[in-house]
C-alpha positions as CSV (number, residue, x, y, z in Angstrom):
1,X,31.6,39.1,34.8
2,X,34.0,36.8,33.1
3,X,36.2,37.4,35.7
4,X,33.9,35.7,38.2
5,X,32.9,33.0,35.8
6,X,36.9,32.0,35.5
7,X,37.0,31.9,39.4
8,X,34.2,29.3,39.5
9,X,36.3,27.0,38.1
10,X,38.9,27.3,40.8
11,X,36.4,26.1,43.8
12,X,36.4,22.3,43.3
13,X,39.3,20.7,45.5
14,X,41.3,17.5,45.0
15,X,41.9,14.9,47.2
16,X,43.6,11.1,47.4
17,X,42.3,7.9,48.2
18,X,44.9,4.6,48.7
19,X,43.9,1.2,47.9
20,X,46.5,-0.7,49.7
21,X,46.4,-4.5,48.7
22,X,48.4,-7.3,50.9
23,X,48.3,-10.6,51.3
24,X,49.3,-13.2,53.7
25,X,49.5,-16.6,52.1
26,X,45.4,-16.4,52.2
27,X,42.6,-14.2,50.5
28,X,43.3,-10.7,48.9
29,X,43.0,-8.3,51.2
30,X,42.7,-4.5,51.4
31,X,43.3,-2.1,54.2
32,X,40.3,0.4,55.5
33,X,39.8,2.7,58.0
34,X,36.7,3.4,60.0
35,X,36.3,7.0,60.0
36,X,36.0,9.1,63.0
37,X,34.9,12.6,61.2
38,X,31.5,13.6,59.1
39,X,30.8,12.7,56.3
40,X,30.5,9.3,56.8
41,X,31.3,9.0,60.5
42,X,31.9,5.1,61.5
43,X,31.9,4.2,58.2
44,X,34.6,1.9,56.8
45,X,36.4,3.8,53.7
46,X,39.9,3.6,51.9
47,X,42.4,6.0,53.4
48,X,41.9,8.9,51.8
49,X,42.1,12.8,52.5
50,X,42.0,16.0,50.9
51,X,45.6,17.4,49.0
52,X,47.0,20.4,50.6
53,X,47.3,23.7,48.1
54,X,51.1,23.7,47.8
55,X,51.3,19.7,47.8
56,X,51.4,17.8,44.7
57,X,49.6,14.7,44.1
58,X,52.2,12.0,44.6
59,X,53.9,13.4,47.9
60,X,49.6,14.0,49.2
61,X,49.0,10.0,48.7
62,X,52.1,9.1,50.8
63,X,51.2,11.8,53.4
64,X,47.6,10.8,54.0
65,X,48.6,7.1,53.9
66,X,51.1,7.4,56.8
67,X,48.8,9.7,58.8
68,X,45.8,7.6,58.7
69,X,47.6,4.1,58.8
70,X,51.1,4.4,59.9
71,X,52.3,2.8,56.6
72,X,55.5,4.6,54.8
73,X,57.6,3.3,52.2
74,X,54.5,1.8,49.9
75,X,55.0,2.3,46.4
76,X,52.0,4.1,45.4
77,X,51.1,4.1,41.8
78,X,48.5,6.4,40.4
79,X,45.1,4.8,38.8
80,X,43.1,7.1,37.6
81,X,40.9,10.3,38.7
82,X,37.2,9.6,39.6
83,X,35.3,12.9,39.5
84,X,31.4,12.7,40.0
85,X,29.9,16.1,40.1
86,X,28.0,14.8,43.7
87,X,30.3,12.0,45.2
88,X,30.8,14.3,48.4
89,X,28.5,15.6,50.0
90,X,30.4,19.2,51.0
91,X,30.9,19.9,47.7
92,X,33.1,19.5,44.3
93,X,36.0,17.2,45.4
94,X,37.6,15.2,42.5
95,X,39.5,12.5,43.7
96,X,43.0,10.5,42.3
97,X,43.0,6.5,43.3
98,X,46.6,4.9,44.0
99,X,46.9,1.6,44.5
100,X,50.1,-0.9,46.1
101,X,50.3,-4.9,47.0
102,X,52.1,-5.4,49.6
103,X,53.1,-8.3,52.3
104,X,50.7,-7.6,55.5
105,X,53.1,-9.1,57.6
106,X,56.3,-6.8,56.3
107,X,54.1,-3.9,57.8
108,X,52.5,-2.5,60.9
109,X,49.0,-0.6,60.7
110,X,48.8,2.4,63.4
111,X,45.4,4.2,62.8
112,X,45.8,7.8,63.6
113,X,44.2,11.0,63.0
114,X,40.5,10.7,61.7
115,X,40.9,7.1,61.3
116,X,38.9,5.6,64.1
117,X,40.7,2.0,63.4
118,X,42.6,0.5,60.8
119,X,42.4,-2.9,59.5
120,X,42.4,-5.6,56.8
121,X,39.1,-6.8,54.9
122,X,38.8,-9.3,52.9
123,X,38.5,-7.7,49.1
124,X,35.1,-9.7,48.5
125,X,33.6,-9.2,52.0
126,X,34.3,-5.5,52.1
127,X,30.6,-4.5,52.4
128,X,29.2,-1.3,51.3
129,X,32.1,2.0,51.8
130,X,31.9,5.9,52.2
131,X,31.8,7.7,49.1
132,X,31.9,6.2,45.8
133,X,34.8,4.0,47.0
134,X,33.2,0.6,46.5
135,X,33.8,2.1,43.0
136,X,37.0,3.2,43.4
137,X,38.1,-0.4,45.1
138,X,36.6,-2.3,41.8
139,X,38.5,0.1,39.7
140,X,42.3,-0.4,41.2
141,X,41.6,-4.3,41.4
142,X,40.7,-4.8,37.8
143,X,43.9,-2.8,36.9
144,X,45.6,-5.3,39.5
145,X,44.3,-8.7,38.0
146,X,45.5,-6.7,34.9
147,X,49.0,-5.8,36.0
148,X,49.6,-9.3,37.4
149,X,48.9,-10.9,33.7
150,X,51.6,-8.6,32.2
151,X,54.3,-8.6,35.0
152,X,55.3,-11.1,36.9
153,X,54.6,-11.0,40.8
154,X,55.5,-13.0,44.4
155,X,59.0,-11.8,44.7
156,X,58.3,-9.2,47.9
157,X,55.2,-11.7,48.8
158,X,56.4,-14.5,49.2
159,X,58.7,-16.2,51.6
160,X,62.7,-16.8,50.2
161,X,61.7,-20.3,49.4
162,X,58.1,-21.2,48.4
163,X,56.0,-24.3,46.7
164,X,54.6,-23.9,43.3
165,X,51.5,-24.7,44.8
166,X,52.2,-21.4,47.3
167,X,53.0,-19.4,44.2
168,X,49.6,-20.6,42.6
169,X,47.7,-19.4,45.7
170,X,48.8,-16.1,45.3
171,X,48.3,-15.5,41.4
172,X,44.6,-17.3,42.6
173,X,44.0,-15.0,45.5
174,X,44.1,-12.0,42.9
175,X,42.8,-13.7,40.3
176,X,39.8,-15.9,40.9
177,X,37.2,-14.2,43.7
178,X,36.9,-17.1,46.1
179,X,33.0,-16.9,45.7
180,X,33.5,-18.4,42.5
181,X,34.5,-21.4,44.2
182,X,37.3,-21.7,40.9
183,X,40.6,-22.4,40.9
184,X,43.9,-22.2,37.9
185,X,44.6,-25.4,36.5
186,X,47.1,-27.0,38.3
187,X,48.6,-28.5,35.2
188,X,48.7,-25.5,32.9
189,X,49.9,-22.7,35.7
190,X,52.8,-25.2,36.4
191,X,54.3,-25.5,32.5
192,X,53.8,-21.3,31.8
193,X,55.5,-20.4,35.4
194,X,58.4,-22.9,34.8
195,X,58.7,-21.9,31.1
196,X,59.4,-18.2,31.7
197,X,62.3,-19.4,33.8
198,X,61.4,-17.2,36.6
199,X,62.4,-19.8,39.3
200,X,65.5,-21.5,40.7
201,X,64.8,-25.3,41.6
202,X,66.4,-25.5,45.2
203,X,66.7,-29.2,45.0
204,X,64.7,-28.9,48.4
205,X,62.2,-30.1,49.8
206,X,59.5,-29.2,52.3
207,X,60.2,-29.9,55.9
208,X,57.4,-30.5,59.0
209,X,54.6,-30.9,56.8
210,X,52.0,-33.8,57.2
211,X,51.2,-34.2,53.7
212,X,54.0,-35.2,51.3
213,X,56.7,-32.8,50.9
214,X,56.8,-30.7,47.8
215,X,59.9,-29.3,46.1
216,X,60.7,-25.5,46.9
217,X,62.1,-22.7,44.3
218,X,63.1,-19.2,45.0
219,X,63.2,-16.7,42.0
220,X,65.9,-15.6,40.1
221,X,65.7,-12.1,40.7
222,X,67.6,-11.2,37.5
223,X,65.2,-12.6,35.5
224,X,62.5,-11.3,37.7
225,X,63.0,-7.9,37.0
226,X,63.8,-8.1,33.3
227,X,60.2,-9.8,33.0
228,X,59.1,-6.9,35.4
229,X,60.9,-4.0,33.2
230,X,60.2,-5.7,30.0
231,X,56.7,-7.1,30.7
232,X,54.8,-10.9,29.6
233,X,52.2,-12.1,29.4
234,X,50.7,-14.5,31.5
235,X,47.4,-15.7,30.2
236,X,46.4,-18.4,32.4
């Protein structure tokens, strides 16, 4: 009798599910695929799968994300485990959310093996998922608005040379939800980015544009990733 009450603890199963951020000098996006297998068939859902027995966790995000998307190299980092007794309908699966940004257009998306089609959504017109991953989605952006207050971001998202006025799209594109029609003082973003010393003035200016040119900067990748080991705080 104990022994079988020991080996009902062994029949739940694990699985992974990737919330892949990018953006591409416009809205926050995130990458979904429209699944081609029960439960859930034709519904849009973050790329996720079951781990394998002998796989661990990390080496099961990176495999399902290249099977289901094509996408290899993404640094993956682990948010947290999201384990409703009935949020699949076959049975006990507890799940483990990762979560990257990355630049859409430094990747290509190849949907593949359940995943009917691949593509980007706008974070905010995402519309209702499989599973509980509406839930999951909330989850990894809150600890992504989060991460982008401590550490500093742009350098793989933006182009070599940008405007501050680029650079204040992206922290806005993460930050502010564009339904709330808000944006980051112009003013204020300006002094606290230029007073961590982040960026190199390139004495440059903007070329083919119609509206005045503005001054480009590039950041000092040095300082960059002592602000990203060390961690700031940008409270804007």
């Amino acid at each position: 009798r104990i022994m079988s009450e020991v080996e009902s603890f062994f029949k739940s199963a694990f699985s992974v599910d990737n919330v892949i951020f990018g953006f591409d000098g416009g809205d926050l996006k995130v990458l979904l695929i429209q699944r081609g297998a029960a439960p859930y068939k034709s519904k849009w859902a973050l790329p996720g799968d079951l781990v394998y027995p002998n796989e661990d966790l990390d080496t099961a995000a990176e495999r399902v994300l290249e099977q289901l998307t094509g996408l290899r190299g993404v640094y993956l980092e682990q948010v947290r485990a999201f384990g409703a007794v009935d949020r699949h309908p076959l049975g006990r699966v507890i799940t483990i959310a990762y979560f990257s940004l990355i630049k859409i257009s430094d990747y290509t998306v190849t949907p593949a093996s359940f995943a009917q089609s691949a593509k980007w959504h706008t974070v905010t017109k995402v519309g209702e998922l499989a599973f509980d991953h509406n839930e999951i989605l909330e989850s990894c952006l809150k600890r992504l608005r989060r991460k982008v207050r401590m550490t500093p971001i742009g350098f793989e998202l933006l182009p070599p040379k940008f405007t501050l006025t680029e650079l204040q799209q992206l922290y806005e594109s993460i930050l502010l939800p564009p339904k709330d029609n808000k944006r980051i003082d112009k003013r204020n973003f300006r002094k606290k980015i230029l007073s961590t010393n982040l960026l190199s003035d390139l004495n440059e200016l903007q070329e083919g544009v119609a509206h005045r040119p503005a001054k480009l900067y590039q950041f000092d990748r040095e300082k960059y990733e002592h602000l990203v080991a060390e961690g700031y705080n940008f409270d804007i």
